[in-house]
N, C-alpha and C positions, 0 to 999 in steps of 0.2 A: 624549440617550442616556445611560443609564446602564452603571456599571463592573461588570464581574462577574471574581469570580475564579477562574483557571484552573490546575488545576494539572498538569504535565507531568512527565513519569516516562519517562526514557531506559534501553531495557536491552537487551543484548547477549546474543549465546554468544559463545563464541570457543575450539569444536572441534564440529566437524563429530558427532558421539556425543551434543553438549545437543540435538539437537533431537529433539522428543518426535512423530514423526508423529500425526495426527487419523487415524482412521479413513475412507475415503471412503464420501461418502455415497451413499445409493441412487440408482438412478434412472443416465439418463443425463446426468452430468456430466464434462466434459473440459476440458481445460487445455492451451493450447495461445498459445507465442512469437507474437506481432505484431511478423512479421521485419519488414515493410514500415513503414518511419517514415511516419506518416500524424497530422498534428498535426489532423485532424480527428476520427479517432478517439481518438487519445488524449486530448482535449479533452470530449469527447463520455462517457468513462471517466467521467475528474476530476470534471465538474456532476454528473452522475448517480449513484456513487459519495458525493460529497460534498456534494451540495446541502440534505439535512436537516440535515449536522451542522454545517455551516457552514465547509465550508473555501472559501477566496474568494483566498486567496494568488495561483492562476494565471488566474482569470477573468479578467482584465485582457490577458493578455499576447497580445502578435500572432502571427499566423501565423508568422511567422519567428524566434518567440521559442520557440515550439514546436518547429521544426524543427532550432533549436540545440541545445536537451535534447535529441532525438529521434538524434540524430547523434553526441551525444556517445559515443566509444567503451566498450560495455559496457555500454550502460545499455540494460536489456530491459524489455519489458513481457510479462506471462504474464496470458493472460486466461481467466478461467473462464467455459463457458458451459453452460447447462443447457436440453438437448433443442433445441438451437441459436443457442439465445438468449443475447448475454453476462449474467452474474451477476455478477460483477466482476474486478478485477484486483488485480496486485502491480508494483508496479516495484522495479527493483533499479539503484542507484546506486553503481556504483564508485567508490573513493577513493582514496587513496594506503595504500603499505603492505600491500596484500593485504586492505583492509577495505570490506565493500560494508554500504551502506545502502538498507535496506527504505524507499525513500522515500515511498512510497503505497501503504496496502493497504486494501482495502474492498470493502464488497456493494453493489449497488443496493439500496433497499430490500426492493424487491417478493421477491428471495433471500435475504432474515436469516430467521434462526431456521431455517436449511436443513440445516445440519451441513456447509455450502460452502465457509463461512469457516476453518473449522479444515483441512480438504482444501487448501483452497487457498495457507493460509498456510503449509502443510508443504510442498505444494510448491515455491511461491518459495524457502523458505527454502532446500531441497535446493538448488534449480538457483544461489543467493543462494553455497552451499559449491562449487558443482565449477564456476563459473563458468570458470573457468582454462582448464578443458576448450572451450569455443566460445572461448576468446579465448587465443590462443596465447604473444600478447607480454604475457600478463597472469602473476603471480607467482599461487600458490596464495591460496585465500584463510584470513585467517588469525583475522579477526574479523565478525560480522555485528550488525549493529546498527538499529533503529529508537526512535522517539519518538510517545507518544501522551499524548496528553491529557483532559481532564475533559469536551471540547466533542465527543469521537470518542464513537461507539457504547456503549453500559454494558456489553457484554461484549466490550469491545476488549481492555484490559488484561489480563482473567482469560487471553482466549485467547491471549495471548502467555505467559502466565504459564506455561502448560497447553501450549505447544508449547517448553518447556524454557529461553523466556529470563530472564537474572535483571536484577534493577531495579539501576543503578548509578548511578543521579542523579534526583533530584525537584525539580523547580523551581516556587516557585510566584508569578504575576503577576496585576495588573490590566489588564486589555485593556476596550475599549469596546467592549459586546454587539452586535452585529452581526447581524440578522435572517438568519435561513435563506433562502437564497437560490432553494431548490428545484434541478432540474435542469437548468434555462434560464430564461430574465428573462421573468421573469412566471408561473413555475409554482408553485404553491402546495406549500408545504414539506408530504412528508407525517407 
């Protein structure tokens, strides 16, 4: 296997007024909490979501490995679906301090280039700001923050960019290339 170089670029708001809503796109698209912790779905997200770009981070982990993020207090999932079909989601990962992190955001393929992804990531981010509001022993939030990389989508970063976050850290590494895994083992990357 060969090394390729990655580079990663961390950026935040940190008030409620940077975020730059998207426009919603046409069509029947909604967004809508997966109150019920279901480590099958949100499994089910993650591959499909991420299996072009090559995230592989939680393909591994067990059922009960999922239902411990799943249960963690605060941590939501907001799933976009279009004309009933999920399109993708946002997770939002509480921290300390009043600071949630965008921990996974993405399309399925077959919904890029929809105008979903900018809808969608205005939404999390909204729900990412008044979180405080569904979770009562939680402090306001006071910063929101994600991370993406060279391996994520080519219009990952701009659309962050374009929903008001700024760039506070770029890191760059050698990691060993790692085939696209597709949506499940044995799916062909599209």
């Amino acid at each position: 296997m060969s090394n390729v170089t990655v580079t990663t670029w961390s950026l935040e708001q940190t008030t409620p007024t940077d975020l730059l809503p998207a426009i919603a796109p046409a069509g029947d698209v909604r967004i809508v909490r997966a109150e019920v912790p279901s480590p099958e779905f949100s499994r089910f997200l993650y591959a499909s979501v991420g299996g072009d770009i090559r995230w592989t981070d939680r393909l591994g982990w067990s059922y009960e490995r999922w239902q411990e993020l799943l249960a963690k207090s605060g941590v939501e999932t907001w799933v976009a679906y279009d004309r009933g079909t999920p399109a993708g989601y946002v997770e939002l990962d509480p921290q300390d301090d009043g600071v949630v992190e965008i921990a996974y955001f993405g399309l399925i393929p077959a919904f890029r280039g929809r105008r979903i992804g900018g809808h969608l990531l205005s939404y999390g981010v909204a729900r990412a700001w008044d979180l405080a509001e569904r979770l009562p022993e939680r402090a306001g939030t006071k910063r929101v923050w994600l991370h993406t990389c060279s391996k994520d989508g080519e219009h990952a970063r701009d659309n962050y960019l374009r929903r008001g976050f700024r760039l506070f850290d770029t890191e760059v590494t050698q990691e060993t290339e790692v085939a696209a895994p597709g949506p499940w083992p044995g799916a062909r990357a599209v």
